[in-house]
N, C-alpha and C positions, 0 to 999 in steps of 0.2 A: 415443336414450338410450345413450350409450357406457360401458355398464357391465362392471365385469372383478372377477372373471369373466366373460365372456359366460354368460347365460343360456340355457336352453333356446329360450324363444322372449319375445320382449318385442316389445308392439305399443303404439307411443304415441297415447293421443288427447286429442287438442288440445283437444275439449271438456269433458274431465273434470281440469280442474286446480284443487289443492285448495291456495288459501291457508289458511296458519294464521297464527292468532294467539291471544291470551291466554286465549279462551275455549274454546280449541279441547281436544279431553278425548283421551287413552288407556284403555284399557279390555283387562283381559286377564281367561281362568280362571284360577285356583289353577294348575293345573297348567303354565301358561305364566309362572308368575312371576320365574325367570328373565331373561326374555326382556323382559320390560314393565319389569323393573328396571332392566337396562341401556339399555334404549333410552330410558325416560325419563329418566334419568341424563346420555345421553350427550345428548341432543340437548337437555335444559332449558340443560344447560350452555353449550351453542353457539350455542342459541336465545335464550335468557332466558324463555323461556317456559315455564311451570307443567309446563303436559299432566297435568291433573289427571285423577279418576275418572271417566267419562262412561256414557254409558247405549247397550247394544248398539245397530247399525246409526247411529252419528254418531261424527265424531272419527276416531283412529288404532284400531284395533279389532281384537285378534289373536283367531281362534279356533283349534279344535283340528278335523280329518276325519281319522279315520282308516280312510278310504281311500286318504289320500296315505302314501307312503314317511316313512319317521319324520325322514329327513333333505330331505325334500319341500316346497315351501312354492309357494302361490299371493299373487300380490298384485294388487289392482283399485284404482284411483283415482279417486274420481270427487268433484265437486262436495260438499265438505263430510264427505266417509266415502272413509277409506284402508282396505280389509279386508285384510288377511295372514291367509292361513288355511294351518296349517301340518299336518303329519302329526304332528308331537310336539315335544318341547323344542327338541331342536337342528334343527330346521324354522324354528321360529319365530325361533332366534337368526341363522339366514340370511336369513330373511324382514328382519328389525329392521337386519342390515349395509347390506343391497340396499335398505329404506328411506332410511339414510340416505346413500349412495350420490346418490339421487333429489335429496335436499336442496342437493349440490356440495361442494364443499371446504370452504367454511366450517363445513360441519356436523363438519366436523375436528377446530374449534378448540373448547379447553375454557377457551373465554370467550365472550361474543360482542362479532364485529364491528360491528355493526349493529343499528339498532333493532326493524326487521322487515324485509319484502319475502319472508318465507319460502313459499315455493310449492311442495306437492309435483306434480310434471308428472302430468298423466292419462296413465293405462297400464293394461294388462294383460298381469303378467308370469306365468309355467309357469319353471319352475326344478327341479331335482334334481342330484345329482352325478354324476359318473361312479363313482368311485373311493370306498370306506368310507374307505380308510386314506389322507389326504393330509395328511403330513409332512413335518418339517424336523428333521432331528437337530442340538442345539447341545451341542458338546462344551465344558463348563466344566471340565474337570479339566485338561489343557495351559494355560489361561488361566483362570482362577475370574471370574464374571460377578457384581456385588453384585446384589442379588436384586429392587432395587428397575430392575435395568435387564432384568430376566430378566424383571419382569413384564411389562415396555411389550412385551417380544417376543411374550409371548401375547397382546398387542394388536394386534399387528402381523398374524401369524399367524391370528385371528379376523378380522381385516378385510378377510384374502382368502379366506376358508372354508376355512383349511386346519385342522384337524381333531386333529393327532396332533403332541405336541412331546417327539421321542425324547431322553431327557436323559441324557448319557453325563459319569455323575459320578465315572469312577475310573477312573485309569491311571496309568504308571509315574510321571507328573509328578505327580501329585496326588490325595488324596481328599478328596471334598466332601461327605459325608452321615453326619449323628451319625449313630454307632452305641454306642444307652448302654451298650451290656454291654461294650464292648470299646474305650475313649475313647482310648488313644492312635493310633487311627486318623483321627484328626484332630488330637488333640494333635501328633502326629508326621507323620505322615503328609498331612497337606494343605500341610505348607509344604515348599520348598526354599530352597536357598541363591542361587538364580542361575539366570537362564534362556538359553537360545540368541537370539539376533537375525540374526531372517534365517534362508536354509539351512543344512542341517549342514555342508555343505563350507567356508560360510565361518570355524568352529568362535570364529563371536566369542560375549561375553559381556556380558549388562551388570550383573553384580554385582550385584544387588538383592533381596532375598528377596520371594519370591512365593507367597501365599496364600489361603487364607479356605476355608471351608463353610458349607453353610445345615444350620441346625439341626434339629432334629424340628419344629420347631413354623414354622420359615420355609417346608418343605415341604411341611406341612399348608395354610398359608396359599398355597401358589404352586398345590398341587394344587385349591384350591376355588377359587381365583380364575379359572385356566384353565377349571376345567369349569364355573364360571358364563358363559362366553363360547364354550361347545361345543368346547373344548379338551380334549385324554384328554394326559397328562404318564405317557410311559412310562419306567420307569427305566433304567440299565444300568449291572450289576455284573459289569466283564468279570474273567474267568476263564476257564481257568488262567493263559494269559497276560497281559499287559500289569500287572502287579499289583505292579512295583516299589515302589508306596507302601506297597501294604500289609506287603509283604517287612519294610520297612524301620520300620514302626511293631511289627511283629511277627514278629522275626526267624526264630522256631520254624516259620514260614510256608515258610518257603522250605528251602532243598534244605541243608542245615546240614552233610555229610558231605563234600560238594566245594567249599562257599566259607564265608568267614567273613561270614555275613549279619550279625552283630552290627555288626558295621563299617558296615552299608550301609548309606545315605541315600537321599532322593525321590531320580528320578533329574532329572539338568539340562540332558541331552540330550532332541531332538527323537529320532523313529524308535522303533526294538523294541528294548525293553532284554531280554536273556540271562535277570534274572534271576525266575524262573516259581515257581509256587507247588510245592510236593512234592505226592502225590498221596496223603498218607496218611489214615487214616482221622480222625484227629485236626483234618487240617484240612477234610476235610467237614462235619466237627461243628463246627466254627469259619464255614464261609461259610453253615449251616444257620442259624446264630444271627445272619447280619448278614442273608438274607434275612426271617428271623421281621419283625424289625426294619422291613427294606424294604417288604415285603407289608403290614404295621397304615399305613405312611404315603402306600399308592399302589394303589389298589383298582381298577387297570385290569386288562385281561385276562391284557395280554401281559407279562411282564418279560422283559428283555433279560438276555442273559447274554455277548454277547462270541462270546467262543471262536475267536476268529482270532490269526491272527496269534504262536502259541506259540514259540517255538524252543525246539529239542529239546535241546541241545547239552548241558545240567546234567541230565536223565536219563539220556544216554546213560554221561555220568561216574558218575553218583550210583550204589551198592550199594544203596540203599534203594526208587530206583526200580525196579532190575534187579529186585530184590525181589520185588517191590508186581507188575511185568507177573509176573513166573513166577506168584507167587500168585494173582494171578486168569485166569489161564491167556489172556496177550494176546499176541500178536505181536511186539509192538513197541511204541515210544515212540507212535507215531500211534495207536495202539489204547488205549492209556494215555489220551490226552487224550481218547477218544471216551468210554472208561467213565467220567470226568469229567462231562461233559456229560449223558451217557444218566441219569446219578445224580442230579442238579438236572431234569432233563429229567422223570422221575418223579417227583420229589419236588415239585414245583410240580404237578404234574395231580393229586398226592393232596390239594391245597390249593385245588381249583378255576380254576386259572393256566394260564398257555399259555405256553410260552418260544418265545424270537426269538430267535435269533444270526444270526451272519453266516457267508456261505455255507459256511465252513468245516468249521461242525458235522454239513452231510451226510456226512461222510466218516466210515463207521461205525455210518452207520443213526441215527434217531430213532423217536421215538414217534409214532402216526397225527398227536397234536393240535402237536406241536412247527412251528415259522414259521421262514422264511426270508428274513432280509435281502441280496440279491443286488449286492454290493457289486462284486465282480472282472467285470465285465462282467455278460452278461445271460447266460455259461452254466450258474450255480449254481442262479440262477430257475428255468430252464428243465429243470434235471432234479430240482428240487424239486418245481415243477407237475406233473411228469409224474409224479411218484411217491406222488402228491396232498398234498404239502404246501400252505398256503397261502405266499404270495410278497408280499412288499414288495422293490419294485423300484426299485433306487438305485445304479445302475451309477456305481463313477467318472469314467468318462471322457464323463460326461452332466450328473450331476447332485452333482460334488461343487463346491460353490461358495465354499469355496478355493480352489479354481485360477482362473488368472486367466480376465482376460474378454478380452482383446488378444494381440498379440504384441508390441508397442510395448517399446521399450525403458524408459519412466516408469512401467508400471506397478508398482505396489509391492510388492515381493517375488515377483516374476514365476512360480512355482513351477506345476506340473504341467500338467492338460493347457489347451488354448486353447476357452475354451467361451463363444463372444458368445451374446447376449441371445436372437436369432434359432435358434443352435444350441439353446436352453433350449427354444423353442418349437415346435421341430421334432422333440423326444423324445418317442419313443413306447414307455410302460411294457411293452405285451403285443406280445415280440414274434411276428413270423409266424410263426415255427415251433413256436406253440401253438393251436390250436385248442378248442371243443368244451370240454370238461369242464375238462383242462388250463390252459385260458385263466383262465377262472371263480376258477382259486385264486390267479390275479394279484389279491390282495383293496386292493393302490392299491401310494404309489410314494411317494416323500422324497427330498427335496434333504438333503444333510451341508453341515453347517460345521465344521469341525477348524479348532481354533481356536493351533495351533502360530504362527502368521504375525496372531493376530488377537486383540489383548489389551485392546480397550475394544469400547466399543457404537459408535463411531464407524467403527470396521475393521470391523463385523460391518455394519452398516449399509449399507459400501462395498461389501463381495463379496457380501452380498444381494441388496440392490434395484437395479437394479429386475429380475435374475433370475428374483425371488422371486414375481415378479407373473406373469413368464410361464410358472412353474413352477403356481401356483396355478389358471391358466385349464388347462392339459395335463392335471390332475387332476381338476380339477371338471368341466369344460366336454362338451361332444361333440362334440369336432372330431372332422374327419376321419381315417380310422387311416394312412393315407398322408403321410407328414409334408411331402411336396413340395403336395399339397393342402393345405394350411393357410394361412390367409389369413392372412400374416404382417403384411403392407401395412394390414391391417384393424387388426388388431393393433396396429402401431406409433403410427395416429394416436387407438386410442382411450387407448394407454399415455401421447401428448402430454399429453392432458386429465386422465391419473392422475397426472401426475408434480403436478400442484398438491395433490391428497390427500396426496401425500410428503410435500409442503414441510409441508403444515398441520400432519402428525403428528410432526415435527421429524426426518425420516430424511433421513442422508445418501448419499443413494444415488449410484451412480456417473453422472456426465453422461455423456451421448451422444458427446462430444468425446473425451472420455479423464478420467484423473484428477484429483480436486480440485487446488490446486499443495499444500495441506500435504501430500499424499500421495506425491508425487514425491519420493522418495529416491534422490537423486545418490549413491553407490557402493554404492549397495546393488540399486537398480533394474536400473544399468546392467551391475552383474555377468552374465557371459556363463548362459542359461540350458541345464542339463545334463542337462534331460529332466523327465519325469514323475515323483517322486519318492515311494516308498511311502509315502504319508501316515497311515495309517493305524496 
């Protein structure tokens, strides 16, 4: 049974295999409904077969123990009775993937091939994850995603138990998420005039205006979809910097004493746009009201908040910020952006929330509950774990998947660092120089897609997969913490047999050869590559 994730332990027996057919039943509790929903769903559809009600101990049969981990699941096979006995919901909904797994590729398709031959293999599989938190952050604000391809991603996503789809809806290029109190932030704000193709050094353009957001209620509907498939959709509203859209829908926003923000549009470049939010009280009371907003539409733990990546340059100018630091008696511009932070940082823990940013917002202290995404290598994690923060670990030069996968001169928009499929499998989120207590607030890890170089589901498709598979075993699985011990070889021939579950769910993922040929862009590919470039 070459399933991927690998499981804890899976043992096949040959005399317990369970054909189905018309009569064959499902049967769940209430509380695993869910779970019985989708998988009868998914698999009538592939099947043609019913899988109607049946009666405990016959047919496909989920139950609840909780003595198993909530994300825990058992599955037995035998003649005529498939048991999934899970710890809780999202048990069961790894239980119902790793079923259909068993079934092959066809069970992919949302028709069926065939009239029957469905046979589930006799097994007895032990399954758990490693990792709570196993992630993919898709950046739709540099590229806007229609929502109908945002959903297949949480299908995508659930197919390899990964768990968390960090949604990063706003930056200087664009903003994607009504906000009804304050509409021209998407009236204005989500569109620009023209976007960059390719890197910023080749400074081309193709003239097209580029936009869209999902509304309160496409939100609503992306957030219950994913968590009907054991998916948590965490938001992020960065701040103070990267917020050129919002500048620009709301000029009072921005630093009004050193530039004429009335003038100023989304921005059309890639990279850090100059122009940052002021730091006044007025527009606390302004990002207080888009999280209200954000919080009624996404009832996950964590919200993201950004915080990297500021430039200081228009504080240092601005009288209003010299201001604002004398008055609250700061140091400097970096102290400025920390009492930003530490301000939403509270103001969320009085709301029941946990804030996330990126490694940046250590600098200046947090609150015990505030998180850590460890984006600049793995030393931000590392002195967040040791200061007991918890850690999501998503170094770029591992797990950003934008960058390419070769060094070949066809691949497409060759940009940042070089990370094969093999490299993806060989990342290890905790690293050694944490032990003990420390280690423990490593709480999981996420692949980024920056989406600057990746403007349909066809490019996201390419720099994902099949990445995304071996990123998905690294989080879930219990390999070995040595990454030269990792049975890569194992790996690649059960990835042979996955890549027909790709084909089935219509992903384009990258061949083993190199790039599709539409993908090979002659003067753009073969431009000379000039490093790693701050994506972010």
């Amino acid at each position: 049974m070459d399933l991927i994730p690998a499981p804890s332990s899976a043992v096949r027996r040959p005399d317990g295999d369970f054909p189905l057919d018309a009569a064959t039943t499902l049967t769940a509790p209430p509380a695993l409904a869910d779970a019985e929903r989708w998988l009868r769903g998914t698999l009538s559809a592939a099947t043609g077969l019913p899988l109607g009600p049946g009666r405990p101990g016959t047919g496909i049969e989920l139950v609840l123990d909780d003595m198993l981990a909530a994300e825990a699941y058992r599955i037995a096979v035998r003649p005529g009775h498939a048991l999934l006995t899970a710890g809780g919901p999202a048990g069961a909904l790894w239980a119902a993937q790793t079923l259909r797994q068993l079934l092959g590729p066809d069970a992919y398709r949302r028709s069926p091939l065939r009239a029957g031959g469905w046979v589930l293999p006799g097994a007895d599989i032990a399954d758990e994850p490693r990792f709570g938190w196993r992630g993919a952050l898709l950046d739709v604000a540099r590229h806007f995603l229609p929502k109908s391809d945002l959903l297949r991603f949480v299908d995508l996503l659930a197919a390899h138990k990964l768990n968390v789809l960090h949604l990063h809806l706003t930056d200087d290029q664009g903003w994607r998420v009504e906000i009804k109190r304050y509409p021209r932030l998407t009236e204005r704000g989500a569109w620009r005039e023209r976007s960059m193709v390719g890197y910023r050094t080749g400074q081309r353009r193709d003239d097209r205006p580029h936009g869209g957001y999902y509304t309160q209620d496409d939100l609503r509907e992306i957030v219950a979809y994913a968590a009907a498939r054991g998916v948590t959709v965490v938001p992020e509203i960065d701040l103070p910097g990267h917020t050129q859209a919002a500048v620009a829908a709301y000029p009072e926003l921005g630093n009004t004493d050193v530039v004429d923000t009335a003038a100023l549009g989304v921005w059309t470049d890639w990279g850090v746009s100059h122009h940052v939010l002021n730091a006044s009280e007025e527009t606390l009371r302004f990002f207080e009201g888009v999280l209200e907003e954000v919080l009624e539409l996404f009832p996950s733990e964590f919200v993201h908040l950004g915080g990297d990546e500021c430039p200081k340059e228009q504080w240092k100018e601005s009288p209003a910020a010299q201001s604002r630091i004398r008055e609250l008696g700061l140091a400097n511009e970096d102290e400025l952006q920390s009492h930003l932070i530490r301000h939403f940082d509270r103001w969320l823990a009085e709301r029941g929330r946990r804030l996330i940013g990126w490694d940046e917002i250590l600098e200046g202290g947090l609150a015990p509950g505030a998180a850590v995404s460890s984006w600049r290598g793995f030393g931000g994690g590392i002195a967040a774990a040791k200061a007991g923060h918890d850690v999501v670990m998503c170094p770029e030069q591992h797990v950003y998947f934008d960058h390419r996968q070769a060094d070949g001169p066809d691949e497409p928009i060759p940009v940042g660092f070089v990370r094969t499929l093999e490299d993806v499998y060989r990342f290890e989120p905790v690293p050694e120089q944490l032990d003990g207590e420390a280690a423990r607030h490593v709480i999981g890890t996420q692949a980024n897609l920056w989406s600057e170089f990746m403007d349909s589901a066809r490019d996201i498709d390419y720099r994902a997969f099949p990445r995304l598979v071996a990123f998905a075993e690294v989080a879930w699985s219990a390999l070995p913490a040595v990454p030269a011990e990792r049975d890569y070889a194992g790996f690649e021939r059960r990835l042979r047999g996955h890549l027909a579950v790709l084909d089935a769910l219509g992903v384009e993922y990258r061949p083993a050869d190199g790039p599709h040929p539409w993908q090979r862009r002659p003067g753009v590919a073969g431009r000379p590559i000039e490093g790693p470039p701050p994506v972010r």
